[in-house]
N, C-alpha and C positions, 0 to 999 in steps of 0.2 A: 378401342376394343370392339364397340359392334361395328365399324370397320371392315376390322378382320375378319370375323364371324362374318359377313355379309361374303367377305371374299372367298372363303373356307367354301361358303355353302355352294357360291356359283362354281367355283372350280370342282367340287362334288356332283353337285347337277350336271356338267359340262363331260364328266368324266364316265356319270351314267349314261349319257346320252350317246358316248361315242360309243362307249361295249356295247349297247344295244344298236350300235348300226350292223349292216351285213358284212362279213368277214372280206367279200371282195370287193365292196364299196371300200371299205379302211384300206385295204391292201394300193387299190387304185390312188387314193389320196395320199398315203403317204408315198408312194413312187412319183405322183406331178411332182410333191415336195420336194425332192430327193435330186430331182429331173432341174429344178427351177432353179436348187442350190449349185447343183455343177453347171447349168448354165451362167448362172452371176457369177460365183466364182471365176467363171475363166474371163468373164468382160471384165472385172473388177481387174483383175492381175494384168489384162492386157491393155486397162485404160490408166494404169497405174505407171507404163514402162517396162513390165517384159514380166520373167521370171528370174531378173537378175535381183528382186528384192525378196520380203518375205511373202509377201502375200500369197505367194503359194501353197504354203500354208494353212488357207484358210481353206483350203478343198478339205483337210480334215474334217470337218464339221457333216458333210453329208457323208464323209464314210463314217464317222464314230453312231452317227442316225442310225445307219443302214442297220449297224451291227445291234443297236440297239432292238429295230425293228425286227428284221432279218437273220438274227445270228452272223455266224460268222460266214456264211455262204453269200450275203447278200451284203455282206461289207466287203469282202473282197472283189464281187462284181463292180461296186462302185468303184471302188479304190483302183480298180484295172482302168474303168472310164476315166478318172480324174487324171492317172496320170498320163490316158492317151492324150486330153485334153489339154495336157499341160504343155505337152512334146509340140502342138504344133503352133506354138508361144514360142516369137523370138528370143532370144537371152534381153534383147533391146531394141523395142519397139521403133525409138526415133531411129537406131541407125540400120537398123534392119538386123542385127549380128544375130544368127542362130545359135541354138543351145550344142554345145556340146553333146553325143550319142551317149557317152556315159553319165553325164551331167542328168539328162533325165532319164535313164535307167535305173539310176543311183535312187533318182527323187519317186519312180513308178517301185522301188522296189519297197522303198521304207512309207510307201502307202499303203502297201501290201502287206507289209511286217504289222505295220500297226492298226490296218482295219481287221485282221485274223486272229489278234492279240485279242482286239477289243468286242467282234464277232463270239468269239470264246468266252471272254470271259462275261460278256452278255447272257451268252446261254448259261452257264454255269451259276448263274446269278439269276438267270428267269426261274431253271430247274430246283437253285432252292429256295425259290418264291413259290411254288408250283407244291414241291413237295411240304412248304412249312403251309400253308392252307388247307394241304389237304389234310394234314396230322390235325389242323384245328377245326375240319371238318365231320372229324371221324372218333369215335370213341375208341380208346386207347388200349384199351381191352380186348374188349371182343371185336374188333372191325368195322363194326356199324358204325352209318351215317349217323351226327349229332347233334344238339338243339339249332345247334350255327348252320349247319346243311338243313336242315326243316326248315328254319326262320328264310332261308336265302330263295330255296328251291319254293316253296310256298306262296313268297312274294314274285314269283316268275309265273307261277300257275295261277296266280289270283290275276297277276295283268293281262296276262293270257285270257280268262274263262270271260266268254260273254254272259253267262246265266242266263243262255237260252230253255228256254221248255222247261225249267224249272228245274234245271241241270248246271249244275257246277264244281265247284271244289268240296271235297270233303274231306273231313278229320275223324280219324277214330283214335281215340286214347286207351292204351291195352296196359293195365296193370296186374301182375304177377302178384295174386294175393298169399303166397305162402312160398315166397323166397327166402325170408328168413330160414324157415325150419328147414332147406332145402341145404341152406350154406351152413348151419347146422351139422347138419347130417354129412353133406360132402364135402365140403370147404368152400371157400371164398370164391375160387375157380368156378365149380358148377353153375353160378351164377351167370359166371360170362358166357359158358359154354350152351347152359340152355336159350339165354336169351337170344345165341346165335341160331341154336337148332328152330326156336320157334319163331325167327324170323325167315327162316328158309322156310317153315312149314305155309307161313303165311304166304310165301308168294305163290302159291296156289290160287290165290285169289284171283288172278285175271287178269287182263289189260288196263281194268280201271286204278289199277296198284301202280301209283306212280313210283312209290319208296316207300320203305321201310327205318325207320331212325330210334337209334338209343336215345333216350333223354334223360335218364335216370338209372341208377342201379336195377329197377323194378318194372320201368315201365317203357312202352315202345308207341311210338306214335307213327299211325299207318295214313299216307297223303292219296287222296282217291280225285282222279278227274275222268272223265265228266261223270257224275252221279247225280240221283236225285235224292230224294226221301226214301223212298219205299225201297233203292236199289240199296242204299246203302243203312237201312234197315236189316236186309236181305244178306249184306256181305257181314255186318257184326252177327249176325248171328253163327255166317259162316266162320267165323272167327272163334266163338265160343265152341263151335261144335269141333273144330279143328284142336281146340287145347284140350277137348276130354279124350283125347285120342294120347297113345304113349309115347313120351319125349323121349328118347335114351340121351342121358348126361352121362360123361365116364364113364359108358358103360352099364348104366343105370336106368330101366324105364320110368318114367314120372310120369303122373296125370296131376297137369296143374289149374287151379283154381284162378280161372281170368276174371276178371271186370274190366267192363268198356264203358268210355263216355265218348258219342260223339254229337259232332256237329256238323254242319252245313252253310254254306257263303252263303249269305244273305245283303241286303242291303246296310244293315246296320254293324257288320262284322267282317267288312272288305279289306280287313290288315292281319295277315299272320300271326301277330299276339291276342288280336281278339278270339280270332275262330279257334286257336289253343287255349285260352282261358276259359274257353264255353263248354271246350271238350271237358276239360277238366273236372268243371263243376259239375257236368253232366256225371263224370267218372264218379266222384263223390258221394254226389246223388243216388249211384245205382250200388254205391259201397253200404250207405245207411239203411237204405231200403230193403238190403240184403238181395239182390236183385245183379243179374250178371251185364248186365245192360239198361245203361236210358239214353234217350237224346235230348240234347239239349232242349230246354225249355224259360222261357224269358221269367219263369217263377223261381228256380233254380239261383238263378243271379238274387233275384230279390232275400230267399232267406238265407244264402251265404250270408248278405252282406247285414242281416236281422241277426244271423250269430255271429259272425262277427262282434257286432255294437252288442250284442249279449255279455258274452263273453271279457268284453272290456267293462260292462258295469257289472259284472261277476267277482272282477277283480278287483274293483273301485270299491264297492259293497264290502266285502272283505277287509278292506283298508279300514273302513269307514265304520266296521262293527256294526252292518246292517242284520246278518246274519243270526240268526236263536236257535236253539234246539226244545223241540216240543215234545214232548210223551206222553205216548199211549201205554194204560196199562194192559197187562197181561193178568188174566185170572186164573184160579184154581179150580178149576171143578169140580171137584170134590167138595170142597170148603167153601167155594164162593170169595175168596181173600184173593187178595192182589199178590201176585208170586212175581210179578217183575214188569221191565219197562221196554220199550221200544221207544229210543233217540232217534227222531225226524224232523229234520235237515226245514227252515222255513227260513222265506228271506222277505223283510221289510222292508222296502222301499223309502225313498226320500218323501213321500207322500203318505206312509204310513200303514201302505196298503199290503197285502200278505199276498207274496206271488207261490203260487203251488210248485214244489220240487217238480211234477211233471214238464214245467214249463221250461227247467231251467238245466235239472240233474242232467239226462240226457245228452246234452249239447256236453257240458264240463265232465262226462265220464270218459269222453272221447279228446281232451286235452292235457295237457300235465296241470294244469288247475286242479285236476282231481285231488292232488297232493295236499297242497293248502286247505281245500275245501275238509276235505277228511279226518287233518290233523284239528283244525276248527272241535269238527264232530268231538272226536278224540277225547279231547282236553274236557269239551262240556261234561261229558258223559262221565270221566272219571270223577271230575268232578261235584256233579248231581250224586253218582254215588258214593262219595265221601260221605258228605252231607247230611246226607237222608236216609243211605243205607239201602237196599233191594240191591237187585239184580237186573242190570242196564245190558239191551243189546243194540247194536249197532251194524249197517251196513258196510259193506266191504264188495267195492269193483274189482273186477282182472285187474286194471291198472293197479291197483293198492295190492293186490294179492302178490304180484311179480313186482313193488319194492321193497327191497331188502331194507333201506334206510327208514322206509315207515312203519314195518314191522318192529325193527330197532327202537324206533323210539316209543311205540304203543309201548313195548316193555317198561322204556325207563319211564315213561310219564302213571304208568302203574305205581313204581316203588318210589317215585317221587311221591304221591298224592297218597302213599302209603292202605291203599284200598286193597283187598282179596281178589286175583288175579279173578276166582270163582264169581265176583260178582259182575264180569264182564263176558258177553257172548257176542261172538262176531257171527254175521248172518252172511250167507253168500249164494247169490244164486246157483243152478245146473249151468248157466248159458256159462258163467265163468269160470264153472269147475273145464267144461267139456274143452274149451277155447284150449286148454295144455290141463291136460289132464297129471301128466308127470309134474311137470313145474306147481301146480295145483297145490297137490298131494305135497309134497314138498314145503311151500308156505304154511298150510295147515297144521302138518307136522310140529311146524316153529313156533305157529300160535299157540299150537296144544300143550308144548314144550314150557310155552310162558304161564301155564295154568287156566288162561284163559278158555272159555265153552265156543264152542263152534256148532253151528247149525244151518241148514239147509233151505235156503229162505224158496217158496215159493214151488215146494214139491210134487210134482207131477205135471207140471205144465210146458216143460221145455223139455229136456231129453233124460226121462228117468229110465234110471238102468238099476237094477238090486246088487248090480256086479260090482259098481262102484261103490254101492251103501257099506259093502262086506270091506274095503279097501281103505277106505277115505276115515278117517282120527275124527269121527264127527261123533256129537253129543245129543242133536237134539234134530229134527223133521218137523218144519212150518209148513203145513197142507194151504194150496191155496186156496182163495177163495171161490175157485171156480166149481169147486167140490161141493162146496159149502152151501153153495146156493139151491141146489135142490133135494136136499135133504128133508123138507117138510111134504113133497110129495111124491118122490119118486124115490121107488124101492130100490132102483137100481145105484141112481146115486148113495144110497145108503149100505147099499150093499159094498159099492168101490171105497166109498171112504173108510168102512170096518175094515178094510182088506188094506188099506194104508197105514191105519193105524194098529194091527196084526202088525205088520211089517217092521215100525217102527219098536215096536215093544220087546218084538224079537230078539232085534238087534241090541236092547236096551238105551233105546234112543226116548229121548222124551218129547208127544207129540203136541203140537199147537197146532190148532186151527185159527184160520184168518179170515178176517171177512165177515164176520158174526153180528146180524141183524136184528133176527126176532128171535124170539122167548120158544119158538118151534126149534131152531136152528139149535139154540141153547139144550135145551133139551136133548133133543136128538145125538149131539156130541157129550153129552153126558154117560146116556146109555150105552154111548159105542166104549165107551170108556177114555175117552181121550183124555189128554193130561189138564193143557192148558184152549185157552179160548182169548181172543183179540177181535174188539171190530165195536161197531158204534153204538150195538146193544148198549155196550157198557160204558164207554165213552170215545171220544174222538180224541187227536193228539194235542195234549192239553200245554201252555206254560206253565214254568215250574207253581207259580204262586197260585192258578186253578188247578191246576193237577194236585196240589197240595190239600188244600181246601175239600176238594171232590175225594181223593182220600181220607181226609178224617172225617167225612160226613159219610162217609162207605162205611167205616170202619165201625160209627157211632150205630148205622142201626143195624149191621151183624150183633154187635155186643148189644143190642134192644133182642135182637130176634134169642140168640144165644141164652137170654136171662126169661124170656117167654117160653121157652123151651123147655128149660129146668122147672121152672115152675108149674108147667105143666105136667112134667113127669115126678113132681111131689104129690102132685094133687092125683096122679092117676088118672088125669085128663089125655084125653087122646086125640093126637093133633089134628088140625083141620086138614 
């Protein structure tokens, strides 16, 4: 077997080497060849005793070459040689006797029959070798060159590029952030048809634009030689400024939403799959960042490959019942009592150590992990409020919001655990309302539908609009804490947050403020009149058995304060 493989690879190496010779170098070799075979042939036949045997026969062999090499023009030249060659071949060498005039006419003609036959269907056999590579070179669709023409062409420009002057090959990866909503709206088609438009747009780009290639429904990978840094810096940007300009699809003008990642030949990325995988992660890169462009950068690779290994002990952890939910209460201001909980997501490690949601949420909001991880939340949370009884809220990503199947089972895991839809509020931010505003509104709708409260987690800080307040089935506005924080000195923050919570009240929305430090802060959201209050004044996200405990030790000196109170207003005392 490695044998074989040993043999496979030379006769591949042997095969590359010969395409890579020059077209009239091969041309010259195989005509000696061709040249040397009708020369042996005719001594073979005439050291054999004439042409009164078969061996004449064997002149085939450089015409069927020819036709192979040649087509059918250059096997019939042969085939006219051989059987000149053949003609001045006695019938019988010992006795001299000549061939008969029809005898090799006969044998000159069915050389000619059969090198034109074989010249034919040679071609006919090249042309759909010709045309099946090129179909497996091209994207099926829309016409574009595809990952097999990138990978091919790439590996030619890399053997090619000296990386002189700090100039070489270059990749730019163009992804199409808003094709969805585009096939959507137009159909399936539009997709192909833009990606055609804006690869014609792109070749504006210049000389250094070697190709343009489909590699995905979304994305187009653009091959740049000779480039530097800063040239091909210079061209993605040209790239971005080129896609804010109008596409017409069917008819249709579009301004589409790009992101690039490229890269650049370097020493350590001299193969066509590296320098596309750096593209990529650079793409990625400029995807998270929110950012329309990055270059590739050798830190890039490193925390792909940190979430990656995340990601997998995200999922192991899950198996493994590392995961808890923690709760922070929610107070009343008016009363000072605990009016409800916020379930937050902590994960325990095999060492025992508590890694912060910031560490981890992020990466798995952005995978279908979010599913499991959520359903997790889910469960704890109705089940804390069986139990215990309050009012439990919970976070909810875009991804949870557009599925339908986890919406579905929030419900039955409700009337399973048999709890008050009312004692459940899902929190959601603006970034995920805005992301599909329609489809949104829609999800919400269905939450609202199941009884459950819906609120506005983190309001004012990402894209607040009053037009959606008026629109959106929402119950309740969680001001952030960015508000929050200058309210013990600055008039102005104090004057935006009244004007937030106006807003809210308006609407008949119930408001919470987040973020709540000191006993100023407190205060201050008193005054303004706000509903509720959360943050570490009061306590931090507790497990159920300190959160339990810290509740009836809350609870125990209200009812001290509550009975000092009264007592005081028997006695006519007037409180401090």
């Amino acid at each position: 077997m490695a044998g074989m493989c040993r043999i496979v690879h030379a006769w591949r190496a042997a095969e590359q080497w010969w395409r890579s010779c020059p077209l009239m170098l091969r041309h010259a070799c195989q005509g000696l060849v061709l040249a040397a075979l009708l020369l042996l042939g005719t001594a073979l036949v005439h050291v054999t005793g004439g042409t009164q045997y078969a061996y004449p026969y064997l002149m085939l062999i450089p015409v069927l070459l020819a036709g192979a090499w040649y087509t059918w023009y250059g096997s019939l030249l042969v085939a006219l040689a051989a059987g000149l060659l053949m003609a001045v071949i006695p019938l019988s060498v010992e006795t001299g006797e000549p061939q008969d005039t029809l005898n090799w006419m006969i044998r000159l003609g069915l050389y000619l029959i059969i090198g034109g036959f074989a010249g034919g269907l040679f071609e006919r056999l090249r042309q759909s070798y010709l045309d099946a590579e090129l179909a497996s070179r091209t994207d099926p669709r829309a016409g574009l060159p595809n990952d097999i023409a990138l990978e091919a062409d790439l590996a030619r420009w890399l053997k090619r590029s000296t990386r002189q002057d700090g100039r070489g090959v270059g990749v730019v990866l163009v992804r199409v952030e808003d094709i969805g909503e585009i096939m959507e709206a137009l159909g399936a088609d539009a997709s192909d048809e833009l990606m055609v438009a804006i690869s014609n747009r792109l070749a504006q780009l210049g000389p250094n634009l070697q190709g343009s290639y489909r590699v995905s429904g979304a994305e187009l990978v653009l091959l740049f030689w000779p480039v530097g840094y800063r040239e091909l810096e210079r061209l993605a940007r040209r790239v971005v400024d080129l896609g804010e300009d109008n596409l017409v699809t069917l008819g249709v003008p579009l301004r589409v939403q790009l992101v690039l990642g490229s890269s650049l030949q370097g020493a350590g990325n001299a193969t066509p799959g590296s320098l596309i995988r750096e593209a990529r992660i650079a793409m990625l890169a400029a995807s998270e960042k929110h950012r329309a462009h990055c270059h590739f950068q050798p830190s890039f690779a490193r925390r792909s490959l940190q979430n990656i290994r995340l990601i997998a002990r995200v999922r192991r952890g899950l198996a493994q019942g590392e995961f808890e939910l923690h709760y922070q209460p929610k107070l009343h201001l008016a009363s000072g009592r605990v009016s409800g909980f916020e379930g937050l997501i902590r994960w325990r490690d095999e060492s025992g150590a508590l890694i912060a949601p910031g560490m981890f949420m992020p990466k798995v909001e952005n995978t279908t992990l979010i599913a499991p991880v959520t359903r997790f939340v889910m469960r704890e949370a109705c089940h804390f409020a069986r139990r215990h009884g309050g009012k439990v809220s919970i976070n909810f990503s875009v991804r949870n919001l557009m599925d339908d199947d986890l919406l579905d089972e929030f419900n039955q895991l409700v009337e399973e655990t048999g709890i008050s839809p009312s004692q459940l509020e899902v929190e959601i931010t603006e970034s995920a309302l805005v992301h599909d505003l329609f489809a949104a509104k829609q999800a919400l709708e269905r939450i609202r539908g199941y009884g459950i409260q819906v609120s506005i987690d983190d309001f004012g800080t990402g894209f607040s609009s009053f037009e959606y307040l008026r629109h959106l089935p929402i119950t309740g506005l969680k001001i952030d804490r960015a508000f929050v924080e200058g309210l013990e000195k600055d008039e102005r923050a104090r004057k935006l947050m009244a004007c937030l919570i106006d807003v809210g009240h308006a609407l008949d929305l119930e408001v919470t403020a987040e973020g709540v430090e000191t006993l100023g802060q407190h205060r201050a959201l008193q005054a303004l009149g706000c509903d509720q209050a959360q943050g570490f004044l009061y306590s931090k996200a507790l497990p159920v058995e300190e959160l339990l405990a810290w509740h009836h030790e809350r609870e125990r000196l209200l009812r001290q304060d509550d009975a000092l109170s009264r007592r005081r207003e028997s006695r006519n005392v007037p409180p401090r």
